[in-house]
C-alpha positions as CSV (number, residue, x, y, z in Angstrom):
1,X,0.0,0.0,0.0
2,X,2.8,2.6,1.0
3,X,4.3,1.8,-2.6
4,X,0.7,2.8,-3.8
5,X,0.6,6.0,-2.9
6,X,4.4,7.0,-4.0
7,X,3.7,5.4,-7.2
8,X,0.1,6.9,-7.8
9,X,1.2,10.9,-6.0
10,X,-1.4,9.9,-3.9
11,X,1.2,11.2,-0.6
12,X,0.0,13.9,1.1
13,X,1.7,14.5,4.7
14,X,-0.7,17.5,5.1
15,X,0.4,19.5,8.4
16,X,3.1,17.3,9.4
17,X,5.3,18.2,6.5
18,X,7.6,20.2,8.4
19,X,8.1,17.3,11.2
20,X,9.2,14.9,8.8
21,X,12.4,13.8,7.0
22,X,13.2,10.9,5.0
23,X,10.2,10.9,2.2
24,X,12.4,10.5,-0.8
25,X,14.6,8.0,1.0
26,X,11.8,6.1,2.2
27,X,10.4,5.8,-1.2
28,X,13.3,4.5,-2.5
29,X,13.4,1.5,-0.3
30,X,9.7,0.8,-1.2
31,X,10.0,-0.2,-4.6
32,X,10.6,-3.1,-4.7
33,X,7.6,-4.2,-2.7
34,X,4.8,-3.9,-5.5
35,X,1.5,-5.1,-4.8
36,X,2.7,-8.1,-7.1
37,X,5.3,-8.5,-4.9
38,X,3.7,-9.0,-2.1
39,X,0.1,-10.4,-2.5
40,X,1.2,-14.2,-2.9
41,X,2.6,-13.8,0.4
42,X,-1.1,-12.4,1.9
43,X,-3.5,-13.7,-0.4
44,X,-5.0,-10.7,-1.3
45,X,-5.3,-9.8,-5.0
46,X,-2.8,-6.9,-6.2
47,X,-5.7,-5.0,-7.4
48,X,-7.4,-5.3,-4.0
49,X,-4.3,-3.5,-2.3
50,X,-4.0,-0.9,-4.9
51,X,-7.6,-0.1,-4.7
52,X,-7.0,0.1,-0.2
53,X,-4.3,2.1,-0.5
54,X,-6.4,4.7,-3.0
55,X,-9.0,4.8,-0.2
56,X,-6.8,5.0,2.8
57,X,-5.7,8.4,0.7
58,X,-9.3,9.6,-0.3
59,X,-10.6,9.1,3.2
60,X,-11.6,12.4,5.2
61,X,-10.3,10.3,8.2
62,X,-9.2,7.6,8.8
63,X,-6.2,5.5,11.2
64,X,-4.4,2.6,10.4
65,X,-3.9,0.0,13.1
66,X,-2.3,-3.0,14.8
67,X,-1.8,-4.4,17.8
68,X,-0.3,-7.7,19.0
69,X,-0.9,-10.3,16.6
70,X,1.0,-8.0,14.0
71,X,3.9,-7.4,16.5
72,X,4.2,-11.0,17.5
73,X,5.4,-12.4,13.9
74,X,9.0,-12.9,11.5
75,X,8.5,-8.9,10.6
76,X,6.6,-7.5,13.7
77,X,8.8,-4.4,14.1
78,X,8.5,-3.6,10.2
79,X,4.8,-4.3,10.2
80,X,4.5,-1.8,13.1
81,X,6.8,0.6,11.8
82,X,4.4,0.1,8.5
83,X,1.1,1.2,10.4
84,X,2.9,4.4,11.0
85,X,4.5,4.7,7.6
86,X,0.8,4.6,5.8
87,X,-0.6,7.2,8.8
88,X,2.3,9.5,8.1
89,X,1.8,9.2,4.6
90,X,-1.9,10.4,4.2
91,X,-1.6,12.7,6.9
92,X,-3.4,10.8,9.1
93,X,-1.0,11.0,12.0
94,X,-1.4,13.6,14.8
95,X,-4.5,14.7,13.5
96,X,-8.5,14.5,14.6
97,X,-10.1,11.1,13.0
98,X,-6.7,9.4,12.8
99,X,-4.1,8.8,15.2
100,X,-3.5,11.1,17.5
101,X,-1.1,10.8,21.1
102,X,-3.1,10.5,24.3
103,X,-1.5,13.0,27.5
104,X,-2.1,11.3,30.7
105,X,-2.3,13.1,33.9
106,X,0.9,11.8,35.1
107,X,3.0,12.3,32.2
108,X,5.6,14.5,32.0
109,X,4.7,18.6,31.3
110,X,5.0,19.3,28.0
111,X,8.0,21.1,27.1
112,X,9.6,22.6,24.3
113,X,10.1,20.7,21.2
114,X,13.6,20.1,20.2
115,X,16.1,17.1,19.5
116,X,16.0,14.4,21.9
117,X,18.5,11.5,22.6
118,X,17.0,9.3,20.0
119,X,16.6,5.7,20.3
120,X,18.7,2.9,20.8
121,X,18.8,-0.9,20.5
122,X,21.1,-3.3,21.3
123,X,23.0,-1.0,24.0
124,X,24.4,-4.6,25.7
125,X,23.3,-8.1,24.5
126,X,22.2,-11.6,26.3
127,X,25.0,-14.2,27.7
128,X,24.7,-17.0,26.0
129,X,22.6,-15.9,21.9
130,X,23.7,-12.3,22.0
131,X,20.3,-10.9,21.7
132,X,20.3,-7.5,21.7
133,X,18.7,-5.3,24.2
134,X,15.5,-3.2,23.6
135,X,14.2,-1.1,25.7
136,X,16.3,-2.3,28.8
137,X,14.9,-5.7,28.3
138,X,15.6,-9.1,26.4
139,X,13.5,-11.9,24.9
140,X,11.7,-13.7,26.6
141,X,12.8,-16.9,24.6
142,X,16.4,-16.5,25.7
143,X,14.9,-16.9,29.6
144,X,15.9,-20.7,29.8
145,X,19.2,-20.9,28.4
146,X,20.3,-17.9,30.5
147,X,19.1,-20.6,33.5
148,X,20.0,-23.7,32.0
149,X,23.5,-22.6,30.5
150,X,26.8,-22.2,31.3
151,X,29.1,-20.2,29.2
152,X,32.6,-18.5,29.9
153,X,31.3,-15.3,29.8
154,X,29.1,-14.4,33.0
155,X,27.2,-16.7,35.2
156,X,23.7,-18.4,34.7
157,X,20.5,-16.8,36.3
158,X,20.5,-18.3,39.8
159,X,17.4,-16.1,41.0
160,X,14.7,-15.2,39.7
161,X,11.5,-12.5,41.1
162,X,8.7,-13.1,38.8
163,X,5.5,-10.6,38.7
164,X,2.0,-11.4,37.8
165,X,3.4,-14.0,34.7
166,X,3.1,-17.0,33.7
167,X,6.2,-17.7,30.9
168,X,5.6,-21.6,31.0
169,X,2.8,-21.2,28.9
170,X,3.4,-17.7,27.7
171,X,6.9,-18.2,26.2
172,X,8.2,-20.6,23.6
173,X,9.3,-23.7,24.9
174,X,7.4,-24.0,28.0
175,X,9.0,-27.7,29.2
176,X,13.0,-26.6,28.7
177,X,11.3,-23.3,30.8
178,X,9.7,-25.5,33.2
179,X,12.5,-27.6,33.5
180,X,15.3,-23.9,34.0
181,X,12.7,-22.4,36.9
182,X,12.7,-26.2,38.8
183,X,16.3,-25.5,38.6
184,X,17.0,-22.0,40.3
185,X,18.5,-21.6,43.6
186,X,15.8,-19.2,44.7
187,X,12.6,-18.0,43.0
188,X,10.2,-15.5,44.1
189,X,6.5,-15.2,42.6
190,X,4.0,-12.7,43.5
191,X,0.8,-13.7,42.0
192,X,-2.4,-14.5,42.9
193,X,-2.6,-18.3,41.8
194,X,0.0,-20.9,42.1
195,X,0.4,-21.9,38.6
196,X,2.7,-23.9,36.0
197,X,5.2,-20.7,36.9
198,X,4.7,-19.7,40.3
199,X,4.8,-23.5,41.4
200,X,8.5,-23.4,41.0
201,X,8.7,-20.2,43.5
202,X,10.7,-20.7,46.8
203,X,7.6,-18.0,48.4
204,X,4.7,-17.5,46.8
205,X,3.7,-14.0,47.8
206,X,-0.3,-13.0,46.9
207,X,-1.7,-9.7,46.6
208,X,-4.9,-8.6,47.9
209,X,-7.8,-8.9,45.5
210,X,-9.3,-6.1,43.3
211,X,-11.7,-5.0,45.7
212,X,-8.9,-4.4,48.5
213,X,-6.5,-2.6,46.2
214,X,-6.5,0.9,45.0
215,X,-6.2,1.6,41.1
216,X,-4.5,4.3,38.8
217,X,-4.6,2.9,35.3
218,X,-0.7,4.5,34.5
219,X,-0.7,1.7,31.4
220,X,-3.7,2.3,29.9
221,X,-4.0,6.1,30.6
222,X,-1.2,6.1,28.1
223,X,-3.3,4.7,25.0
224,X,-6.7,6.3,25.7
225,X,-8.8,7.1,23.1
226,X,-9.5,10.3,25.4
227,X,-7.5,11.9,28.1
228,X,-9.5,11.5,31.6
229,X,-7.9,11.0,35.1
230,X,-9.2,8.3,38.0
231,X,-8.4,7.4,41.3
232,X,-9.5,4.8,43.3
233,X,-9.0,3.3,47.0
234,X,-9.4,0.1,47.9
235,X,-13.1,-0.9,48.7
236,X,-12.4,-3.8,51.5
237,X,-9.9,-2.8,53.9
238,X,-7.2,-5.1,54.2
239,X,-7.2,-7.7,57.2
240,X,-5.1,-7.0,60.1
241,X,-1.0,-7.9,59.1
242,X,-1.9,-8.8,55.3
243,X,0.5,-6.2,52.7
244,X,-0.5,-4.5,50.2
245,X,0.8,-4.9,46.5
246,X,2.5,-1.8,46.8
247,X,4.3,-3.0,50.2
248,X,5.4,-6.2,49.1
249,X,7.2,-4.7,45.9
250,X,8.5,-2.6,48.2
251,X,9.7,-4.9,50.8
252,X,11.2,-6.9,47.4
253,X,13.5,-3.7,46.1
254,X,14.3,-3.4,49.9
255,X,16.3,-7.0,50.2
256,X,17.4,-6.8,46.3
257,X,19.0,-3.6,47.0
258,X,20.6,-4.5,50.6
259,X,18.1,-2.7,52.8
260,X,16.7,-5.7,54.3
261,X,14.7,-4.8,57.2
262,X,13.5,-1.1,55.9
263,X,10.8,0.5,56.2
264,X,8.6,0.0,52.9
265,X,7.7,3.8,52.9
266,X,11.9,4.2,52.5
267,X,11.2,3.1,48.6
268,X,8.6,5.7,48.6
269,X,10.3,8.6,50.2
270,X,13.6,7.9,47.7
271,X,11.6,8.7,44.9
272,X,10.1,11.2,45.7
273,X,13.2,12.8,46.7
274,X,14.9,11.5,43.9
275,X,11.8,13.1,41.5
276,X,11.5,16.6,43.4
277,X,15.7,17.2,43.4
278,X,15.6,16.5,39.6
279,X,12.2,18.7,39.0
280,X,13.5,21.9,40.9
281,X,16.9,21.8,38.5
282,X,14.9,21.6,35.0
283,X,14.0,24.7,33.6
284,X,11.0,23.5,32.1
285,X,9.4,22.3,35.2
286,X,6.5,24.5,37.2
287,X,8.6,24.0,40.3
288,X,12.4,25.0,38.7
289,X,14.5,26.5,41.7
290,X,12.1,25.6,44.6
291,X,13.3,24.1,48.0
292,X,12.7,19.8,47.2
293,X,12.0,19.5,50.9
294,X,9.1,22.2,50.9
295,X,7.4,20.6,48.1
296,X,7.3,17.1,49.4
297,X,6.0,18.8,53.0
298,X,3.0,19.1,50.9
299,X,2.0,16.2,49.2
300,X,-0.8,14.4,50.4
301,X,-2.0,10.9,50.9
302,X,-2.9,8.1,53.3
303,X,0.8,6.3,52.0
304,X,4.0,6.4,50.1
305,X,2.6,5.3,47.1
306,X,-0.4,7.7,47.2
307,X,1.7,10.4,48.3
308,X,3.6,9.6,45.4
309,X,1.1,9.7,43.0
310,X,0.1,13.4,44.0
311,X,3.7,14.4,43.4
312,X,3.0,13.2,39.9
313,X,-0.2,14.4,39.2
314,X,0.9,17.7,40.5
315,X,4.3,17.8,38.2
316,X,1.8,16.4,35.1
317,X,0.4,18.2,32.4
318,X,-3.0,19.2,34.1
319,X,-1.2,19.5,37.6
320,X,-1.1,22.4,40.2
321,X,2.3,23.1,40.0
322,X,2.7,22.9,43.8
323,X,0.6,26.1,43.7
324,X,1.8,27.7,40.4
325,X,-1.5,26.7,38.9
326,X,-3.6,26.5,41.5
327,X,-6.9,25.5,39.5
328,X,-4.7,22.4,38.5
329,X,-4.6,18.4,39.6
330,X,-4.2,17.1,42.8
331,X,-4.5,13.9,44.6
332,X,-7.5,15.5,46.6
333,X,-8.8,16.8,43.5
334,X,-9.1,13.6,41.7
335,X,-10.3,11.7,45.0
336,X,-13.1,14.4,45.3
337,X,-14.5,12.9,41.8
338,X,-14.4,9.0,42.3
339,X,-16.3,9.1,38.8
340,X,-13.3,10.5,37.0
341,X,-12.3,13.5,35.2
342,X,-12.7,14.2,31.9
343,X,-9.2,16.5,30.7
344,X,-10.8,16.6,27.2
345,X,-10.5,14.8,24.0
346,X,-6.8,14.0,22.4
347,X,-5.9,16.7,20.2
348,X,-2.7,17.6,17.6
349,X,0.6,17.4,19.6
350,X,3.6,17.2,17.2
351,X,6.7,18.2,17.4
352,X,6.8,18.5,21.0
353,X,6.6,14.6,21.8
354,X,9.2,13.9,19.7
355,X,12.4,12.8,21.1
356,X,14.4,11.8,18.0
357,X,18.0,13.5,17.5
358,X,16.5,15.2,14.8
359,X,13.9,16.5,16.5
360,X,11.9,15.1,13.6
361,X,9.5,12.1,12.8
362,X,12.7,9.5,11.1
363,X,10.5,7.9,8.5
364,X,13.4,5.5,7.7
365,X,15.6,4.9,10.5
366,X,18.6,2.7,10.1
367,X,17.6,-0.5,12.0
368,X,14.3,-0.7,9.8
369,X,16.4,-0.2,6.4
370,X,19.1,-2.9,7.5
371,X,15.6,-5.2,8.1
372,X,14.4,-4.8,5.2
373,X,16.4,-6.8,2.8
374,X,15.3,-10.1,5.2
375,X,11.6,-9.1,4.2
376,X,12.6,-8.9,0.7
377,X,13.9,-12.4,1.3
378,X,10.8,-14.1,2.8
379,X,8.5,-12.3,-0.5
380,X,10.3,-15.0,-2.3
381,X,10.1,-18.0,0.1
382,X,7.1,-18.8,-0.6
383,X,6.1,-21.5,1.8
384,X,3.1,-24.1,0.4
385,X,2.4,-25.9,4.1
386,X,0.1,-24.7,6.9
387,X,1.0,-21.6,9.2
388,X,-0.4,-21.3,12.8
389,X,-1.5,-18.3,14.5
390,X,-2.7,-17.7,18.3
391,X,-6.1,-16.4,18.9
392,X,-7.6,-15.4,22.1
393,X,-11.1,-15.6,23.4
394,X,-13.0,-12.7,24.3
395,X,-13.8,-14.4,27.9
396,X,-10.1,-15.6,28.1
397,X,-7.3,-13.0,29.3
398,X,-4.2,-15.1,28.3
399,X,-4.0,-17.8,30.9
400,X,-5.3,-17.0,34.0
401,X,-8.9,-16.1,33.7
402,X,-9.3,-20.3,33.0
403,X,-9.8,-21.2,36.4
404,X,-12.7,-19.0,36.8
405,X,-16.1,-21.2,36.2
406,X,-18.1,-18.3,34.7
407,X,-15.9,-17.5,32.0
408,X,-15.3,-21.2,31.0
409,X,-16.7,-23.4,28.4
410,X,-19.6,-22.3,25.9
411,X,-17.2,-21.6,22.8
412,X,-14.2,-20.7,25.0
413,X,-12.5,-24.0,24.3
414,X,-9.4,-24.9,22.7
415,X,-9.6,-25.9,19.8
416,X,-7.6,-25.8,16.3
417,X,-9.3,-23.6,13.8
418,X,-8.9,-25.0,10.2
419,X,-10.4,-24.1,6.8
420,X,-13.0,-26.3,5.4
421,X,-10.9,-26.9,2.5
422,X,-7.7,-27.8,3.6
423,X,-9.7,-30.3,6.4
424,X,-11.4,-31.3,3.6
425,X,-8.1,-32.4,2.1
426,X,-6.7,-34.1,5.1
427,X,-9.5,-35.5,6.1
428,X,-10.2,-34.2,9.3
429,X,-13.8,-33.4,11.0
430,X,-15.2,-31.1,13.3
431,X,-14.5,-32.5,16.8
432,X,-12.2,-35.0,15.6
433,X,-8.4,-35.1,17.2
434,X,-5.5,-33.9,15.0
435,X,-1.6,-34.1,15.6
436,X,-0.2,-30.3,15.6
437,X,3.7,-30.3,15.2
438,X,6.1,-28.0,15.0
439,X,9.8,-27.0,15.4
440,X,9.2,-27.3,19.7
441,X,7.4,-30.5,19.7
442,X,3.8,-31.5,19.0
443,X,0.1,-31.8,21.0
444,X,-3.3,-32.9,20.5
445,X,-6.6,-30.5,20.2
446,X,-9.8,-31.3,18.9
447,X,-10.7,-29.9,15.1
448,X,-13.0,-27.4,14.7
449,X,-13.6,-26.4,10.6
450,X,-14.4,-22.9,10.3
451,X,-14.5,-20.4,7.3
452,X,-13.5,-17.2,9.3
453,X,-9.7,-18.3,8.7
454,X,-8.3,-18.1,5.8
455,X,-6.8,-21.0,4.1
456,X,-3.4,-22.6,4.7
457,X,-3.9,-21.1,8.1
458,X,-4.5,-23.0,11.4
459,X,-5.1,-21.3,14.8
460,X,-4.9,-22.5,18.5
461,X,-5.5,-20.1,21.4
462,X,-2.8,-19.3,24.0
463,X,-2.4,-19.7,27.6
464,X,-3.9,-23.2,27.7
465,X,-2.2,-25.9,29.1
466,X,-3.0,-26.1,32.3
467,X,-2.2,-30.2,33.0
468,X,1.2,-29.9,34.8
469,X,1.0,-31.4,39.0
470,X,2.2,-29.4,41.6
471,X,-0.5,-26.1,40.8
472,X,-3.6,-24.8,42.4
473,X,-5.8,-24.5,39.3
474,X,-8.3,-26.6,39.6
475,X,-11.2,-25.5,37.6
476,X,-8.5,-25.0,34.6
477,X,-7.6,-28.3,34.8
478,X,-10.9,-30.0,34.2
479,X,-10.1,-28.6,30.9
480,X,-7.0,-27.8,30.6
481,X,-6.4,-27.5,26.6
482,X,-2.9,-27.9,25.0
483,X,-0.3,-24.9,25.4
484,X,0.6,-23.9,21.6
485,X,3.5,-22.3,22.6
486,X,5.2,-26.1,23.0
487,X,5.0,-26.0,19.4
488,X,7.7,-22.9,19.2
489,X,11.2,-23.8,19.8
490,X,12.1,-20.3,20.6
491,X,14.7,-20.3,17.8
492,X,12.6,-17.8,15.6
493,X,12.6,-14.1,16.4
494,X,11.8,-10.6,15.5
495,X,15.7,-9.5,15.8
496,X,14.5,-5.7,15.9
497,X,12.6,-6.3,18.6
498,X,13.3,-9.8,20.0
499,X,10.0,-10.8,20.3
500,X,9.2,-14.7,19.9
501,X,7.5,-15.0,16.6
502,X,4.1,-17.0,17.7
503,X,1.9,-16.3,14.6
504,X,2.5,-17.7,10.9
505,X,4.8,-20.3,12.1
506,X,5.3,-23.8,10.0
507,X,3.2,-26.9,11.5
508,X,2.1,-30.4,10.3
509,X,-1.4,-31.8,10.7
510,X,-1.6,-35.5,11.6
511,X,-5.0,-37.1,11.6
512,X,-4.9,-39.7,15.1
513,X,-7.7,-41.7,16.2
């Protein structure tokens, strides 16, 4: 589609023009992906592209899209670099009816725009594969053999704190995973379940329920369709002695960090120390030159972490200031409307969010063109066998929402999704049990013959699996389904990104009786 509108002068940045470099260049690495090119590989008809892209460009509004099925495959960073590529290209980005950056109550004030430090990958790389870091972090796949291996460079992962996760179903290669965690000289899990993960755990270390924890959406307040602000305090009061999610964290960074024995409010106090000394040096900042130990004497809150989150929502976007705008946000503010806040639709922010060196939005940055000669590659691999993908159910959030009764069964099940035609041509039924193998091994799920997946492709849902002894999931186990992810070997890899690739991988279909 991109190649469409250079091809057709159907590219029109619109206001963004000035906050954008790299049109020419990027056009030049487009041409060889033609909608010839590339619709053997998708199965949709070169006409059918060229006539998308045409009305992607005539459209009044419009956004382009993706979210984690495209991230998750061979090409997920170029695929999401791509959703951009077509909103920058018709405009579409940073403007009302397309895609447009949320502002969150506790973000960072909005400061001048200007060159920023740019982004970097691979700024140290993993023991044993030499995967590259992104964003501070590494892939999940290379979890076991950082365990399980011994190299002369640096020493296995002896510990582990785990957080809410469940990577032996989650990541590829859940038994060599199950096998590493069984393995570690001390593991900590705080979760609410004991599961295929947290079974392994030296402590096991539950937080309260929902209704006995507070809530500030700081995740989801950053992809908000519209900017709003909401606090709110745990309905049940905690039982006498039990810790809050917040304390045991707390009481975790404490003994990682040598402070054994602490106070859990310590943790709180250092940041906001840490976050005030910084605040009164920038410039930019409502409280620049102001005493750090006057400011914090104000904040307000029943504990660290609520005390904490007034320092933020006052040093936000929509905050007071610490008095310098006094009609602005503060903790009391936003507990005075348990409903919410509404701080008003999302509206046109560019350049100021930018933080590339230039300053600029990069439309080609150097990772993505060393990437894309690999997807040049795989447009002429073209593969005649079955592909899997993941799905997930709309009652199913990834694995642990299995063990409760009321969102189980009905047509939550695991099945494999096939095509009529190609189980036409392997001679499978609906219900009947088929042999699913890959490059990690192989399980057994009932067939169910659909026409809402295209053909050549198979699907299984992830986070099932739940038949391994030594958990506390007993409702998931009555039907515990097959975990998909056995079937990945963790071998394949988005190596912009490092994420496992867990959709249009190579299986084999085996009829068994």
């Amino acid at each position: 589609m991109a190649y469409v509108l250079f091809e057709e002068r159907l590219v029109d940045l619109g206001e963004l023009a000035p906050h954008v470099q790299g049109v020419d260049e990027l056009a030049d690495a487009l041409r060889d992906f033609t909608p010839e090119a590339a619709s053997p590989s998708c199965d949709v008809p070169a006409d059918v592209i060229r006539e998308l892209a045409r009305e992607l460009a005539a459209a009044p509004t419009a956004a382009v899209y993706g979210r984690i099925g495209s991230c998750t495959v061979p090409h997920g960073t170029l695929a999401s670099w791509l959703v951009d590529v077509l909103n920058i290209l018709t405009g579409n980005l940073d403007r009302p009816g397309g895609a447009l950056f949320p502002l969150s109550a506790t973000d960072k004030a909005p400061r001048p725009a200007g060159p920023g430090r740019g982004f970097a990958l691979g700024r140290w790389h993993s023991r044993v594969s030499g995967h590259p870091e992104a964003k501070g972090e590494l892939p999940l796949s290379a979890l076991a053999e950082e365990i399980d291996t011994a190299t002369g460079e640096g020493s296995p992962v002896r510990a582990l704190i785990a957080v809410a996760t469940n990577p032996v179903l989650s990541a590829p290669d859940g038994d060599r995973l199950d096998k590493a965690l069984g393995s570690l000289d001390f593991m900590v899990s705080v979760d609410p379940y004991l599961n295929e993960t947290s079974r392994h755990a030296h402590v096991v270390l539950p937080p309260p329920p929902p209704s006995q924890a507070p809530h500030f959406d700081f995740a989801f307040n950053a992809f908000a369709v519209h900017n709003q602000v909401r606090y709110t305090r745990a309905a049940v009061p905690l039982e006498p002695g039990r810790m809050a999610e917040t304390e045991i964290l707390a009481r975790l960074v404490l003994a990682a960090t040598g402070m054994h024995g602490a106070a859990p409010d310590a943790v709180d106090a250092l940041v906001i120390d840490q976050t005030l000394g910084k605040a009164v040096t920038d410039p930019h900042a409502p409280v620049h030159g102001r005493d750090p130990g006057e400011l914090a004497a104000v904040l307000t809150g029943d504990s660290g972490p609520e005390r904490r989150l007034d320092m933020m929502l006052r040093l936000g976007p929509y905050g007071d200031g610490f008095g310098a705008r006094p009609d602005g946000l503060t903790l009391e503010k936003v507990l005075a409307h348990p409903h919410g806040i509404d701080l008003g639709p999302l509206t046109p922010r560019l350049p100021q969010p930018l933080k590339t060196r230039s300053g600029k939005v990069e439309l080609l940055p150097g990772p993505i063109a060393g990437d894309l000669p690999r997807l040049r590659e795989a447009l002429r691999e073209r593969s005649e066998g079955l592909v899997l993908i993941g799905r997930r159910h709309l009652r199913s959030n990834n694995s642990w929402l299995h063990n409760v009764p009321a969102l189980t069964g009905g047509t939550n099940r695991c099945t494999l999704h096939i095509h009529p035609e190609d189980a036409e041509r392997l001679g499978l039924t609906d219900g009947a049990p088929v042999r699913v193998r890959g490059a990690g091994g192989a399980v057994t799920a009932p067939v169910e013959v659909t026409d809402g997946i295209r053909r050549g492709v198979v699907s299984l849902p992830h986070g099932w699996g739940h038949d391994r002894p030594g958990t506390r999931m007993s409702h998931a186990a009555l039907d515990p389904g097959v975990n998909v992810n056995q079937l990945l070997d963790g071998s394949l890899l988005d190596p912009l990104s490092g994420n496992a690739v867990l959709n249009g991988v190579p299986v084999e279909l085996t009829r068994t009786s």
